[in-house]
C-alpha positions in Angstrom: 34.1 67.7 49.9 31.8 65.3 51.5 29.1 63.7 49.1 25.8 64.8 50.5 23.5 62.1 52.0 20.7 61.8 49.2 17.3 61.0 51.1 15.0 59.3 48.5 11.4 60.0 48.6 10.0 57.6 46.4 8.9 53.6 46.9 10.1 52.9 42.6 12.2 50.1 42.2 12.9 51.2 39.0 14.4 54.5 40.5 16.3 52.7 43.8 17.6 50.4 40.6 19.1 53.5 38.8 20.3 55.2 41.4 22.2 51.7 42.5 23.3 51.1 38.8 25.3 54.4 39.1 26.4 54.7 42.1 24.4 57.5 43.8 24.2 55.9 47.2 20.7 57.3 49.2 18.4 56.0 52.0 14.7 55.4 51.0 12.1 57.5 53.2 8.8 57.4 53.1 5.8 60.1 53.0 3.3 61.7 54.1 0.0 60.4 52.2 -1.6 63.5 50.0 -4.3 63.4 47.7 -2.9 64.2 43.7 -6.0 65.3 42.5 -5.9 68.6 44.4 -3.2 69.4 41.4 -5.2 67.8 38.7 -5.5 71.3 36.9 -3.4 72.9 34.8 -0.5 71.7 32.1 1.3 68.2 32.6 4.6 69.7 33.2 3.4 72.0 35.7 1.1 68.9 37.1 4.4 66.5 37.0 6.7 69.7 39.1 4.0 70.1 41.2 3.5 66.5 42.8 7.3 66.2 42.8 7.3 69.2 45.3 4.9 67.9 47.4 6.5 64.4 47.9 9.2 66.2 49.1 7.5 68.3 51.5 5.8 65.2 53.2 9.1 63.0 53.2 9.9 61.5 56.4 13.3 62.0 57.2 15.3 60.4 60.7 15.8 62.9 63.4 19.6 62.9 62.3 19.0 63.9 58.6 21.4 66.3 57.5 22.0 66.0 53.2 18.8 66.5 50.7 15.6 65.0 49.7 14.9 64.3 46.3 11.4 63.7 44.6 9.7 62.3 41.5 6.8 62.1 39.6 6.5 60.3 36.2 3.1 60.8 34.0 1.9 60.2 30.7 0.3 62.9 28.6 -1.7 61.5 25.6 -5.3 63.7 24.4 -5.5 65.8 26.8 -5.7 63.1 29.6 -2.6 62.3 32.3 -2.7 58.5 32.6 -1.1 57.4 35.5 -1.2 54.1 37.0 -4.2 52.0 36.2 -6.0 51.0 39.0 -7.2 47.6 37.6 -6.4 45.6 34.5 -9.3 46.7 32.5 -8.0 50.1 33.1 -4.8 49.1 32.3 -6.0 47.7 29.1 -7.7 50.8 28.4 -4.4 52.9 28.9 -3.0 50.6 26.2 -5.5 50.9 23.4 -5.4 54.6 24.2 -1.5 54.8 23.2 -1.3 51.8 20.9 0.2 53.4 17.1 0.2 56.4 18.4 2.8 59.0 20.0 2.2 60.3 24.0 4.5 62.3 25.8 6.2 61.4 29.5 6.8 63.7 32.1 8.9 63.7 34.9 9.2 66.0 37.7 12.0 66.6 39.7 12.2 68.3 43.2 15.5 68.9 45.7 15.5 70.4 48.7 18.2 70.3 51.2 17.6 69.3 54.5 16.5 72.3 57.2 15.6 74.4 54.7 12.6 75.6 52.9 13.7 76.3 49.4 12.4 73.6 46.4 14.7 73.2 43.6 12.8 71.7 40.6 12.6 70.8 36.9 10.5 68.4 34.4 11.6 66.3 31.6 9.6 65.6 28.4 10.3 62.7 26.4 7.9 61.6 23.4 7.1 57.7 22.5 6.1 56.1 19.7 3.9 52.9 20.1 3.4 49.9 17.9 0.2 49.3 16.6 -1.0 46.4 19.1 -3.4 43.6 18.8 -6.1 42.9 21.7 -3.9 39.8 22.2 -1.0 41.5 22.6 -2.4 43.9 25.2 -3.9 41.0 26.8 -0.9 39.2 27.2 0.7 42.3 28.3 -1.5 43.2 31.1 -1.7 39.5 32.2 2.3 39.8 33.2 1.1 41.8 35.8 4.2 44.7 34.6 1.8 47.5 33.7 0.0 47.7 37.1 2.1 50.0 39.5 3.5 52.1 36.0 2.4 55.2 34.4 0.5 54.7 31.8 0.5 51.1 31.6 3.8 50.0 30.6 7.3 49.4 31.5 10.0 50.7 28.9 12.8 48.9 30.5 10.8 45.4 31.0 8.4 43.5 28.8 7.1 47.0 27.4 9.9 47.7 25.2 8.8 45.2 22.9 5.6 47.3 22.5 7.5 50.6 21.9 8.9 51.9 17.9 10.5 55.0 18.8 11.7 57.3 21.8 12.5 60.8 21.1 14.1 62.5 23.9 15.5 61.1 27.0 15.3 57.1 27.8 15.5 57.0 31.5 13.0 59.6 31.9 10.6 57.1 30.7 12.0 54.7 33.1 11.0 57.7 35.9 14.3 59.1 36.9 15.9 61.6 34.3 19.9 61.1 35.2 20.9 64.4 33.2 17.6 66.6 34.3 18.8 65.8 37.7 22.2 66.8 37.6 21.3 69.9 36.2 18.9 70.8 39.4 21.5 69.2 41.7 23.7 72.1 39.7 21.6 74.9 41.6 22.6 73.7 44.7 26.2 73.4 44.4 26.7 70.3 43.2 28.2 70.3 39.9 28.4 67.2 37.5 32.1 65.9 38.3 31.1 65.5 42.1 28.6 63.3 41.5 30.3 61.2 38.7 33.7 61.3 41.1 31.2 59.7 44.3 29.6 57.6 41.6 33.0 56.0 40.7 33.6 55.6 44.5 30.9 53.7 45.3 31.0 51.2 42.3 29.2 53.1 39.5 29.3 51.4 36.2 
C-alpha cells in the first residue's frame, strides 16, 4: 500500500520539525484566514477540536491533491482563561506570571480529513504542566529571547522554556503542539493503522 500524501495545514516549525524527525514526509499548505474568536465559547477541549476543524476546512490544497489534510491547534488552559499566543511582550510577560508555580493544562486538537471528501476525523490531547516558581528577572530574560512570542501560552517546552518547567504529566510532544500517539490513533479511523506509518517512517529516514 501506497503511504498517503499527508498535506500539512499548519505554518509551526515545531510541528514541520516533528514530523521531519520521524519521518512522516507531508507538503505544507496554507489557509484560509478565519477569525478564532467565533469559537471562543464553550470548554478548551471542545475550543482546541474546533479550530483544528476549521484549519482544515480552509487549507489550500494544489489542484492535484489526492492524500489527507491534517490540522492542529495547541492552547493553554489555566483559570478559566485559554492563553494563546501573546500578542506583545508585556502580554507575554503576563502569560508567565499567570502560570509561574503553578499547574495549567495544554490542549491540542487534532483534525484529518481525506482529500474529496467531507468527513472530519478529530481528537484532543490534554497534558498538565507544572511551572517553577519564577522571578520577574527570569521572565524578563525569558521574554527578551524573543522564544515565547509565536507560542501558546508564552513558552517553548522544547527550547529555552524547559528550564522554566518542574513537571509534565501526560504527553510531552503535545506540549510541543503535535501529539504523535493522539494522531495515530485518529489516522486509525481512517485506515491507517500504526505499523504503516512506522514502516513509511523507517523508509524515509525516521529515527
Amino acid at each position: 500500500m501506497t503511504f498517503p500524501v499527508i498535506y500539512l495545514a499548519s505554518s509551526s516549525p515545531r510541528r514541520r520539525e516533528i514530523f521531519s524527525r520521524v519521518g512522516i514526509l507531508f507538503q505544507t499548505v496554507p489557509r484560509i484566514p478565519f477569525d478564532e474568536r467565533k469559537f471562543a465559547r464553550g470548554k478548551p477541549d471542545e475550543y482546541a477540536i474546533k479550530i483544528a476543524e476549521e484549519k482544515v476546512r480552509k487549507a489550500i490544497l494544489p489542484d492535484d491533491a489526492d492524500g489527507i489534510v491534517i490540522a492542529f491547534d495547541t492552547i493553554v488552559f489555566i483559570d478559566g482563561e485559554i492563553l494563546g499566543k501573546p500578542k506583545d511582550e508585556d502580554e507575554a510577560k503576563l502569560f508567565l506570571r499567570k502560570l509561574s508555580g503553578r499547574w495549567h493544562t495544554v490542549y491540542t486538537g487534532i483534525a484529518v480529513r481525506k482529500v474529496g471528501e467531507d468527513e472530519i476525523f478529530s481528537d484532543v490531547e490534554a497534558t498538565d504542566v507544572l511551572f517553577s516558581e519564577l522571578t520577574d528577572d527570569e521572565i524578563d530574560i525569558y521574554v527578551s529571547s524573543g522564544e515565547p512570542m509565536d507560542k501558546a501560552g508564552a513558552y517553548g517546552i522544547q527550547e529555552l522554556g524547559a528550564m522554566l518547567v518542574e513537571k509534565v504529566n501526560g504527553c510531552f510532544y503535545n506540549v510541543v503542539g503535535l501529539p504523535l500517539f493522539r494522531l495515530t490513533d485518529v489516522l486509525s479511523r481512517i485506515m491507517i493503522d500504526r505499523s504503516e506509518i512506522l514502516s513509511s517512517s523507517l523508509r524515509n529516514g525516521g529515527v
